[in-house]
Biopython code that builds the backbone (N, CA, C, O; Angstrom):
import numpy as np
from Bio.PDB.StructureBuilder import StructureBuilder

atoms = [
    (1, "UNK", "N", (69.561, 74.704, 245.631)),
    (1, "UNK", "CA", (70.107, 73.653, 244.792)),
    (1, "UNK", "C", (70.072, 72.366, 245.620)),
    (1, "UNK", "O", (70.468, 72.485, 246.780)),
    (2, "UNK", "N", (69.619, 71.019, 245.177)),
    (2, "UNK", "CA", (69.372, 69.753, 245.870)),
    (2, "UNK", "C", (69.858, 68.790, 245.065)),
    (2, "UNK", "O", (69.424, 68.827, 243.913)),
    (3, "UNK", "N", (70.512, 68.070, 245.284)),
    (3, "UNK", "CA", (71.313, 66.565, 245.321)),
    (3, "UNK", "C", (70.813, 65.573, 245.850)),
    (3, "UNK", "O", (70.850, 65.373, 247.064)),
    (4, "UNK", "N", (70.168, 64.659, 244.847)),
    (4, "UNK", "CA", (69.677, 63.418, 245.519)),
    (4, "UNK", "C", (71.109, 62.739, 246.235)),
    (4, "UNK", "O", (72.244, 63.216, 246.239)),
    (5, "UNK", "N", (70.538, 61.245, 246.929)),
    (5, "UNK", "CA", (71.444, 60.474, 247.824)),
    (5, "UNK", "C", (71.656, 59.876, 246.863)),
    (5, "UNK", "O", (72.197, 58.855, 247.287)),
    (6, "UNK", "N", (71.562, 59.757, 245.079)),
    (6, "UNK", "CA", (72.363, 59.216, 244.120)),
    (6, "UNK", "C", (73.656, 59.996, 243.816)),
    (6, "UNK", "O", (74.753, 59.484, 243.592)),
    (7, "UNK", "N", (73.328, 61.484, 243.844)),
    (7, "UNK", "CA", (74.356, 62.077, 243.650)),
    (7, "UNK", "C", (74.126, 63.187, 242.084)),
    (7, "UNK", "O", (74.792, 64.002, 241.446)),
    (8, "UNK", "N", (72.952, 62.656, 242.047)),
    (8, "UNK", "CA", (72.322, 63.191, 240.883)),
    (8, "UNK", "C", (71.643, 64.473, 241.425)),
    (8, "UNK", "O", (71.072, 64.509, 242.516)),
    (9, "UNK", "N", (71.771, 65.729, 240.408)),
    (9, "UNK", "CA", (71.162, 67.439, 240.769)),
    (9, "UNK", "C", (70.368, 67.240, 240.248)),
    (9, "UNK", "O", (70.309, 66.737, 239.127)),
    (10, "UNK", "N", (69.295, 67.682, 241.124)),
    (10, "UNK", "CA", (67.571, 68.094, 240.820)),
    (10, "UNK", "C", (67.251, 69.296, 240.692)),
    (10, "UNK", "O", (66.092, 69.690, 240.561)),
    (11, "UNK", "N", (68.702, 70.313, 240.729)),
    (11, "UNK", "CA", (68.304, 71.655, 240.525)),
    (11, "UNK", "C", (67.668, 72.572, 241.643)),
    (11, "UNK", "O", (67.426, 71.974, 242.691)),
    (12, "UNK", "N", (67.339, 73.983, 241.608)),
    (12, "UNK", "CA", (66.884, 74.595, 242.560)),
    (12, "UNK", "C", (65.147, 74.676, 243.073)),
    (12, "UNK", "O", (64.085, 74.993, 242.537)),
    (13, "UNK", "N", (65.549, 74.236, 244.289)),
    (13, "UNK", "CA", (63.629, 74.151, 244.212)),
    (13, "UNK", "C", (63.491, 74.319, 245.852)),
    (13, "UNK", "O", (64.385, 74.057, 246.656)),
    (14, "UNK", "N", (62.310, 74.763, 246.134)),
    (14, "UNK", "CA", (61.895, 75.103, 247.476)),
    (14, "UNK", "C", (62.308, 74.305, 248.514)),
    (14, "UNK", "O", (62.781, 73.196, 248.263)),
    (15, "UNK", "N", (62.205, 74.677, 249.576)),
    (15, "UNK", "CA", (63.163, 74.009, 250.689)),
    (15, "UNK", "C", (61.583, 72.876, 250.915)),
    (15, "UNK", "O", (61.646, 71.660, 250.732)),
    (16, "UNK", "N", (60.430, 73.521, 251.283)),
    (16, "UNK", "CA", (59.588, 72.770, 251.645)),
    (16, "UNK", "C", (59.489, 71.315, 250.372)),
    (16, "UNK", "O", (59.091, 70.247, 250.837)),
    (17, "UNK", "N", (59.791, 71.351, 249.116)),
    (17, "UNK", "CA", (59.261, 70.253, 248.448)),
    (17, "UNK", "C", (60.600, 69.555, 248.552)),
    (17, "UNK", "O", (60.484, 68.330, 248.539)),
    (18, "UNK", "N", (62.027, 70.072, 248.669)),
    (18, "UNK", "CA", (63.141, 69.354, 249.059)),
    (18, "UNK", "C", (63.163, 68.786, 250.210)),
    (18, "UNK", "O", (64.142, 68.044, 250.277)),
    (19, "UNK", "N", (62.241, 68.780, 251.611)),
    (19, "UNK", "CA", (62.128, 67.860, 252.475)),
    (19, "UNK", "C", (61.630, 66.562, 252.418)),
    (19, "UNK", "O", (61.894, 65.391, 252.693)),
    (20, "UNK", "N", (60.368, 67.668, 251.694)),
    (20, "UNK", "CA", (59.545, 66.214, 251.401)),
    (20, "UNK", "C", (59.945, 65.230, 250.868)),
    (20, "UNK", "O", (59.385, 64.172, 251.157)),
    (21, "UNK", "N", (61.005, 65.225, 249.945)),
    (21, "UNK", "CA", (61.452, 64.428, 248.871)),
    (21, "UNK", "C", (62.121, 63.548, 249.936)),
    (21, "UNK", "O", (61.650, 62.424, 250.105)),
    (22, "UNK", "N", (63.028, 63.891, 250.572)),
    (22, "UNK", "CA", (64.007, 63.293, 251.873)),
    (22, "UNK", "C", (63.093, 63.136, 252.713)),
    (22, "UNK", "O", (63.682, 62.791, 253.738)),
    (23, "UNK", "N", (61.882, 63.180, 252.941)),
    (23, "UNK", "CA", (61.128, 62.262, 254.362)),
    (23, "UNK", "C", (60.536, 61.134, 253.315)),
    (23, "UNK", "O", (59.952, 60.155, 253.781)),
    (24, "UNK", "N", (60.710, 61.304, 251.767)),
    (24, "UNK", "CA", (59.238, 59.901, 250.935)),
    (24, "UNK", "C", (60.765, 59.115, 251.141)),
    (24, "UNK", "O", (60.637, 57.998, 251.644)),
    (25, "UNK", "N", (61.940, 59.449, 250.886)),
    (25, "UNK", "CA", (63.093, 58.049, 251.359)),
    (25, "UNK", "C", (63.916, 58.259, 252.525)),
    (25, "UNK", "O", (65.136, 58.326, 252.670)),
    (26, "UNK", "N", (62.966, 58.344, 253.299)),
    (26, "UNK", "CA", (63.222, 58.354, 254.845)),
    (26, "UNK", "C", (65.074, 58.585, 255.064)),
    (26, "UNK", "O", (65.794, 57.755, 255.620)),
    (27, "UNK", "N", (65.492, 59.744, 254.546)),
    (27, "UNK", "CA", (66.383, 60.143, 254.840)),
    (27, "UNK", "C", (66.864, 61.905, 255.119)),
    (27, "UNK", "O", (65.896, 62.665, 255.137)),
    (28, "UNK", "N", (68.116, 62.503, 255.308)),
    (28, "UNK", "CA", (67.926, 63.676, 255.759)),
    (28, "UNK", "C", (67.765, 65.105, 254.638)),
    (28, "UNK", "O", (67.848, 64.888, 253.429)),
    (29, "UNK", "N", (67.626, 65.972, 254.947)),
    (29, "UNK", "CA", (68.028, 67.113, 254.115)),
    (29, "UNK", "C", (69.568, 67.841, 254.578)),
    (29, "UNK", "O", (69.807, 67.727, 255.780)),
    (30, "UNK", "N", (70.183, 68.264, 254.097)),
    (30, "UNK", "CA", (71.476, 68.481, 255.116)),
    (30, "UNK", "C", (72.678, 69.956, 254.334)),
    (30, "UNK", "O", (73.817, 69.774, 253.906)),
    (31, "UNK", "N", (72.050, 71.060, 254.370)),
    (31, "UNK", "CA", (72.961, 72.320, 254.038)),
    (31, "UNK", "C", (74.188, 72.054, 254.141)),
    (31, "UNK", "O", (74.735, 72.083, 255.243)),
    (32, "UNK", "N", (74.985, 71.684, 252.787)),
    (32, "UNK", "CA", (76.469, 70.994, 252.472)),
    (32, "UNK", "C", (77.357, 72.415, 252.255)),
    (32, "UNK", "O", (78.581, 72.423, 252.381)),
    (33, "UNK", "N", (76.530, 73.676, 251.894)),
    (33, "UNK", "CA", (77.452, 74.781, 251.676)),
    (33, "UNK", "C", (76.523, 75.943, 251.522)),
    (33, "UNK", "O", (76.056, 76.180, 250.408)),
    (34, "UNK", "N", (76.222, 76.681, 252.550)),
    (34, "UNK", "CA", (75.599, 77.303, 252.769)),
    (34, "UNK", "C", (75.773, 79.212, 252.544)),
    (34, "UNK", "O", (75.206, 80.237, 252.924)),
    (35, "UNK", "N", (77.023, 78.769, 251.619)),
    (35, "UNK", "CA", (77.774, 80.689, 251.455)),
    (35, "UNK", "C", (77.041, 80.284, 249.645)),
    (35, "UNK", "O", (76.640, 81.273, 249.030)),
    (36, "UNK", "N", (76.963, 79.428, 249.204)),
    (36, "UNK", "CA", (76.570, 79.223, 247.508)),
    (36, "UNK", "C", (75.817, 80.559, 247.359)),
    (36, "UNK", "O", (75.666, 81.513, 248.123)),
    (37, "UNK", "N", (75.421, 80.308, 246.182)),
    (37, "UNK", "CA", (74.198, 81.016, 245.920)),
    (37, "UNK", "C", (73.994, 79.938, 244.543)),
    (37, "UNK", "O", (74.816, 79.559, 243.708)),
    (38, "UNK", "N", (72.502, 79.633, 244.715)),
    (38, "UNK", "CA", (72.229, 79.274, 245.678)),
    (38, "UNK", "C", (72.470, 78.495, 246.792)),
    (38, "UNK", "O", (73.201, 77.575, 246.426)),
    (39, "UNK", "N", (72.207, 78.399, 248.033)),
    (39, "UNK", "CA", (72.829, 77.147, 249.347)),
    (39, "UNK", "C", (72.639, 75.700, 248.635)),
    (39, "UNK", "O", (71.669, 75.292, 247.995)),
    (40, "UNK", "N", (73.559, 75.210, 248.866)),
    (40, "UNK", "CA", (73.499, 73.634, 248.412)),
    (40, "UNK", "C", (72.895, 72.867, 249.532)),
    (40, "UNK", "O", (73.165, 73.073, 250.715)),
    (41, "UNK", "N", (71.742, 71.625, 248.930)),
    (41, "UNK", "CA", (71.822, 70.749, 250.110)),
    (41, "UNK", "C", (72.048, 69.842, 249.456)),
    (41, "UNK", "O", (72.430, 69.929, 248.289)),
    (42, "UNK", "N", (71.803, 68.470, 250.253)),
    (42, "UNK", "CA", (71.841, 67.445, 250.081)),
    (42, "UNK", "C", (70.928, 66.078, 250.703)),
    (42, "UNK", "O", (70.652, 66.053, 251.903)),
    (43, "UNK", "N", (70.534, 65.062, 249.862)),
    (43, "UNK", "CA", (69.328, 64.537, 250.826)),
    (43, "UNK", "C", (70.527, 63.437, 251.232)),
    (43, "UNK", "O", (71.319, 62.982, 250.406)),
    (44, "UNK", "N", (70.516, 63.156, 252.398)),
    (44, "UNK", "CA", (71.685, 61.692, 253.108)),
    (44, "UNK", "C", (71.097, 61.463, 254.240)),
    (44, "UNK", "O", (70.399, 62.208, 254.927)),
    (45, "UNK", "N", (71.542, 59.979, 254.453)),
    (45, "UNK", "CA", (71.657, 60.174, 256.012)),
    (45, "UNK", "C", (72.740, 60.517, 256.716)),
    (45, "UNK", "O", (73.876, 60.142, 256.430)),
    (46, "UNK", "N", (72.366, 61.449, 257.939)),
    (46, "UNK", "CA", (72.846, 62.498, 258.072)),
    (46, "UNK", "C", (73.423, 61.421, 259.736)),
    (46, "UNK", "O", (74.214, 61.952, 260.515)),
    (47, "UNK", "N", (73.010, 60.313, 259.952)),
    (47, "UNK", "CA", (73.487, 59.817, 260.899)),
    (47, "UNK", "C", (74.797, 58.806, 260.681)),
    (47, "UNK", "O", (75.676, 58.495, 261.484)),
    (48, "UNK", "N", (74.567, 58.358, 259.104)),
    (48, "UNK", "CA", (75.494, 57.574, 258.539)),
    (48, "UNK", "C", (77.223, 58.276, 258.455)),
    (48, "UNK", "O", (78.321, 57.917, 258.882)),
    (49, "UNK", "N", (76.661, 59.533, 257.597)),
    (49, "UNK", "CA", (77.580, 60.379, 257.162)),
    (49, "UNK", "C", (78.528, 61.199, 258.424)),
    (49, "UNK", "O", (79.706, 61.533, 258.297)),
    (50, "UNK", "N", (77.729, 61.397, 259.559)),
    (50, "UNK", "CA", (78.727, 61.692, 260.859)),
    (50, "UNK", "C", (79.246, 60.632, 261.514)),
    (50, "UNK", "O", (80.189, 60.856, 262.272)),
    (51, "UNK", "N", (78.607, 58.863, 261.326)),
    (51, "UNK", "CA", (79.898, 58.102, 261.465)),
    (51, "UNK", "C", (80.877, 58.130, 260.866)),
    (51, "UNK", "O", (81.978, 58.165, 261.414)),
    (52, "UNK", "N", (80.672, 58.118, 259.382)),
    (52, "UNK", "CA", (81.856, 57.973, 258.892)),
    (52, "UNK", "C", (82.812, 58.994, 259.117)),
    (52, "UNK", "O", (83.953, 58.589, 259.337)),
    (53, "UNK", "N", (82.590, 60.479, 259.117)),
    (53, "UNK", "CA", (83.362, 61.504, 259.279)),
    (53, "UNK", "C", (84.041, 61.656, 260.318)),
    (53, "UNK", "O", (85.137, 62.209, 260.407)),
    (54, "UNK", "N", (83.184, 60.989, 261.454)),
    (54, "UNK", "CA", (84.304, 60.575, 262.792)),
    (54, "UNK", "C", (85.309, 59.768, 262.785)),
    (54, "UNK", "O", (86.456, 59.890, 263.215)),
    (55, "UNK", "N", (84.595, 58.658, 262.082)),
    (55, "UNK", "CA", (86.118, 57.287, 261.857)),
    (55, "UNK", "C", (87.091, 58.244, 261.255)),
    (55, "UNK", "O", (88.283, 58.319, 261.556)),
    (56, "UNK", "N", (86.547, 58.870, 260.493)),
    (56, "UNK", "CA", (87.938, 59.556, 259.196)),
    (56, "UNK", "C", (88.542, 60.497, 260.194)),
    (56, "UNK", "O", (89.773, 60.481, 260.180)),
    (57, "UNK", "N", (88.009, 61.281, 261.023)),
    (57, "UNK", "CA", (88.777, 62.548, 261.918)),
    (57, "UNK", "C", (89.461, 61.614, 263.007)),
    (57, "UNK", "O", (90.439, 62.168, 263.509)),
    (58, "UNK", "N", (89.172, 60.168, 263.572)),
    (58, "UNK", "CA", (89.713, 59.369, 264.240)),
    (58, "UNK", "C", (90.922, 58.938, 264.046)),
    (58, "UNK", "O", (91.894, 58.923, 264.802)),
    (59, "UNK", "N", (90.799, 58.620, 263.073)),
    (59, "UNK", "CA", (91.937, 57.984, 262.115)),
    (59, "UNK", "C", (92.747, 59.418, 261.455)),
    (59, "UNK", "O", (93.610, 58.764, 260.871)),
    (60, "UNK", "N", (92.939, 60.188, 261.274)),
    (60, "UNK", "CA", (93.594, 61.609, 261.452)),
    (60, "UNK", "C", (94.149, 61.567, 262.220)),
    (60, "UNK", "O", (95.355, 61.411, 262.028)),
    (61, "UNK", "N", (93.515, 61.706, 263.930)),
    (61, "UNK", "CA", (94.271, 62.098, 265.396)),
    (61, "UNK", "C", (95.050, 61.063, 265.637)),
    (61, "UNK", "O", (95.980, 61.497, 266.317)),
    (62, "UNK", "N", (95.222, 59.612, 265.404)),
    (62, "UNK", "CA", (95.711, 58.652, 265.511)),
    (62, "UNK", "C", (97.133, 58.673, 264.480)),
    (62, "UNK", "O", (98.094, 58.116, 265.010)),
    (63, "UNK", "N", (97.278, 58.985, 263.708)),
    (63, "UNK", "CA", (98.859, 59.031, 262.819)),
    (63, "UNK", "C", (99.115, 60.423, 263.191)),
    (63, "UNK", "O", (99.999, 60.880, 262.466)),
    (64, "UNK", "N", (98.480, 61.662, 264.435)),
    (64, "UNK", "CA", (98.995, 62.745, 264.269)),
    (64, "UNK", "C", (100.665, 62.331, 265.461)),
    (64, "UNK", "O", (100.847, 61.397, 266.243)),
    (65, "UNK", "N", (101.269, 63.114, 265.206)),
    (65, "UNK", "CA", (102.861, 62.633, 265.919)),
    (65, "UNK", "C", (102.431, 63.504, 267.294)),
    (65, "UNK", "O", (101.936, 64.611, 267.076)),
    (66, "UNK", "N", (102.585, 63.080, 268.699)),
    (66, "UNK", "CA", (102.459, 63.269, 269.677)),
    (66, "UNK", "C", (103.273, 63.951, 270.192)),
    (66, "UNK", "O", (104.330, 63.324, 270.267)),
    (67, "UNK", "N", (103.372, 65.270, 270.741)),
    (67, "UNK", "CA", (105.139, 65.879, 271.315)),
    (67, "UNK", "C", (104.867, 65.251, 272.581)),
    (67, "UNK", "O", (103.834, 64.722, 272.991)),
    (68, "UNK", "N", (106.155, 65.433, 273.202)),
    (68, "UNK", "CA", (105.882, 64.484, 274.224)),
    (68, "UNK", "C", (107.301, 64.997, 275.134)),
    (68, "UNK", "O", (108.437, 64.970, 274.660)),
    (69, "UNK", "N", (106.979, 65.438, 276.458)),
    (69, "UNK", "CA", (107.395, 66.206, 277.013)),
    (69, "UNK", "C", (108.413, 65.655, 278.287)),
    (69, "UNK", "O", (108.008, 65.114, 279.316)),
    (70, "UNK", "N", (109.581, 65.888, 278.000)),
    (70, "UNK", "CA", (110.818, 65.265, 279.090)),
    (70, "UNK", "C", (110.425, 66.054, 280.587)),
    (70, "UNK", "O", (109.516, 66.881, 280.519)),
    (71, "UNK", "N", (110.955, 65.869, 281.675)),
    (71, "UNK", "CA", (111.210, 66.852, 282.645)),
    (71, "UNK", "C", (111.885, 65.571, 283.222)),
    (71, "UNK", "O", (111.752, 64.348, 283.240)),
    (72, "UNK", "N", (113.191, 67.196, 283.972)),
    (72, "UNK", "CA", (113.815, 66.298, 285.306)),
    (72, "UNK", "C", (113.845, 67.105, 286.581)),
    (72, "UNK", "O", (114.329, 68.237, 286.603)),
    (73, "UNK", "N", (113.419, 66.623, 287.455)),
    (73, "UNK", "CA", (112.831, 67.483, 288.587)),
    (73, "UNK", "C", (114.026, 67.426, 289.888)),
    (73, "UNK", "O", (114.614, 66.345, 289.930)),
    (74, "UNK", "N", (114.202, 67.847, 290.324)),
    (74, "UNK", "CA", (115.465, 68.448, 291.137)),
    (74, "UNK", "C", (114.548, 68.861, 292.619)),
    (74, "UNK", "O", (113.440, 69.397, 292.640)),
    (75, "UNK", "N", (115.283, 68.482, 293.675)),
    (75, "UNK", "CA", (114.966, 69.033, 295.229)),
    (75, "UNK", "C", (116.021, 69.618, 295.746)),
    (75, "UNK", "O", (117.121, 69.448, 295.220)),
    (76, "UNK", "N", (115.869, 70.404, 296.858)),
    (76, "UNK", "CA", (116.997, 70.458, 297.639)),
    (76, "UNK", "C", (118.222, 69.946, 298.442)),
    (76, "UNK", "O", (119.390, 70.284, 298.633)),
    (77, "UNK", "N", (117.016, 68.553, 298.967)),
    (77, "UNK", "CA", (117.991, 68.070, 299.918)),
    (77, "UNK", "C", (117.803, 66.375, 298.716)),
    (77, "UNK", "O", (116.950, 65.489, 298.780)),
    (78, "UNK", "N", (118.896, 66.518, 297.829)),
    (78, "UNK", "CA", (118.840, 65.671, 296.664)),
    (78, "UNK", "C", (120.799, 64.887, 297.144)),
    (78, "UNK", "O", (121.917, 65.350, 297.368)),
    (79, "UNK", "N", (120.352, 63.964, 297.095)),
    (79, "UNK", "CA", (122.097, 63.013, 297.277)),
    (79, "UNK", "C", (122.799, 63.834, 296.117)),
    (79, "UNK", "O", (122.350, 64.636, 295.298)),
    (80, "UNK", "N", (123.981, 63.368, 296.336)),
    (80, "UNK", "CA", (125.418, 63.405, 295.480)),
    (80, "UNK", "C", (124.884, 62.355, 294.025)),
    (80, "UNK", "O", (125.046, 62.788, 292.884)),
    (81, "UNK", "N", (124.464, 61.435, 294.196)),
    (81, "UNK", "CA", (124.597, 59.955, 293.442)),
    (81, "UNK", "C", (123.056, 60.327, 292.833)),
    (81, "UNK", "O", (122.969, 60.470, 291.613)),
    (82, "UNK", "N", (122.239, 60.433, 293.392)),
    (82, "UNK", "CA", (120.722, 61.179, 292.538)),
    (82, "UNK", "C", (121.268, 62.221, 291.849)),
    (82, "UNK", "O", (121.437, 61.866, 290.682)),
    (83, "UNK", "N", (121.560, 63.148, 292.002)),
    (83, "UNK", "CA", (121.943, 64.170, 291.393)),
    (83, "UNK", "C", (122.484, 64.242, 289.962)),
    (83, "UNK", "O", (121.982, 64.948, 289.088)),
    (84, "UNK", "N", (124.019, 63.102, 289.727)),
    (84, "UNK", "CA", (124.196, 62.759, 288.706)),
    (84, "UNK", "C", (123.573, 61.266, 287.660)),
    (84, "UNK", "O", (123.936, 60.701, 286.628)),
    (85, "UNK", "N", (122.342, 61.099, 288.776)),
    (85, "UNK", "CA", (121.520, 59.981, 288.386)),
    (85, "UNK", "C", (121.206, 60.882, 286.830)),
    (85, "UNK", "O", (121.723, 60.672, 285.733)),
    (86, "UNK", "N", (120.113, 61.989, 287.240)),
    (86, "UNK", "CA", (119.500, 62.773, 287.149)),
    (86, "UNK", "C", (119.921, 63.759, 285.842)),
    (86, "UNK", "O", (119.247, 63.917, 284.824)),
    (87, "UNK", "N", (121.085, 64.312, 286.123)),
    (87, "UNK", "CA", (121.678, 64.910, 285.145)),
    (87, "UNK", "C", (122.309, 63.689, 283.877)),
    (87, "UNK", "O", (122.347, 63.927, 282.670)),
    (88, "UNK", "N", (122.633, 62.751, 284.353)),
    (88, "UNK", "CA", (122.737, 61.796, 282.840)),
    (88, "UNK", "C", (121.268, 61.227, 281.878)),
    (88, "UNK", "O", (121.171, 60.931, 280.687)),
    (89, "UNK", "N", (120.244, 61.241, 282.998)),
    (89, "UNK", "CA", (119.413, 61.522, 282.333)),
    (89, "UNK", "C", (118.991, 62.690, 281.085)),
    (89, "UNK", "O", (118.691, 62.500, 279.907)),
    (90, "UNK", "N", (119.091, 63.765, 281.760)),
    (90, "UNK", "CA", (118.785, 65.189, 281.098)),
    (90, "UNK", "C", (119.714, 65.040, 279.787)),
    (90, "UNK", "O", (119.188, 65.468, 278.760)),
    (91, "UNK", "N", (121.074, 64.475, 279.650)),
    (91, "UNK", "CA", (122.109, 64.904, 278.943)),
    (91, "UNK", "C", (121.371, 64.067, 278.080)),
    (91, "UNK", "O", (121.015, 64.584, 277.021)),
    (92, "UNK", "N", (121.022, 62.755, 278.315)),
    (92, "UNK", "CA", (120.498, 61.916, 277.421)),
    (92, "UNK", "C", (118.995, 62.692, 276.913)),
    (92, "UNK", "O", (119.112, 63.135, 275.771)),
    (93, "UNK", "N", (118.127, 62.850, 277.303)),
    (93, "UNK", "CA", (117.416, 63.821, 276.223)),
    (93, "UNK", "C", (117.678, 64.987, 275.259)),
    (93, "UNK", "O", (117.091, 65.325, 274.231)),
    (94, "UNK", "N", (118.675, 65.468, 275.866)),
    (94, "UNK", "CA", (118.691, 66.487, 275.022)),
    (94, "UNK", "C", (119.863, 65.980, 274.049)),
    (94, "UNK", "O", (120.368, 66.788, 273.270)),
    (95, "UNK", "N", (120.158, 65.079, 274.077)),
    (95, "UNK", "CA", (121.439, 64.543, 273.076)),
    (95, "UNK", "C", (120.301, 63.563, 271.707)),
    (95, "UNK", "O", (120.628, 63.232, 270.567)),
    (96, "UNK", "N", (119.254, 63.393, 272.276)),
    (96, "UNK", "CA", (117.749, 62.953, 271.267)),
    (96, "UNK", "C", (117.624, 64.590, 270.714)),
    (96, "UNK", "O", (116.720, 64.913, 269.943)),
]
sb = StructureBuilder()
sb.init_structure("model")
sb.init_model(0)
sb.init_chain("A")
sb.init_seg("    ")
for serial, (resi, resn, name, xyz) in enumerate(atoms, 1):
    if name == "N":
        sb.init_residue(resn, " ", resi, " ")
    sb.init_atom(name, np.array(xyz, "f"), 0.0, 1.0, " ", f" {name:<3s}", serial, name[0])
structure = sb.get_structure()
């Protein structure tokens, strides 16, 4: 099954005359769903269409919420006055 880059179905037809069609407008052939029956393609450009799909997965990871990880690290030979530096810290995260 083939899909022009209008968006318009041309129906099922050989893979070899579905290239051709996508090399006479110098663009790609590109297996959009390949469990079908029959496999779907599609003629695009196939360089256009993975920019855009990056901006879009870009712009995804960018509003995803970040966890973001406290630690308070402790020594042995730690002052009196660090110590409760330290622990008012901690109280204050975990009171977030």
């Amino acid at each position: 099954m083939v899909i022009d880059d209008e968006g318009k179905q041309l129906g099922a037809m050989d893979t070899k005359e579905a290239v051709r069609l996508a090399m006479e407008k110098d663009l790609d052939l590109v297996e959009v769903s390949p469990k079908a029956e029959p496999p779907v393609c599609k003629i695009m450009d196939y360089g256009k269409h993975r920019y855009w799909q990056d901006k879009k997965d870009h712009k995804h990871r960018v509003k995803q919420k970040k966890s973001e990880l406290k630690t308070v690290r402790l020594s042995v030979k730690i002052s009196d006055h660090d110590l409760k530096v330290k622990s008012h810290q901690a109280k204050k995260f975990l009171k977030r």
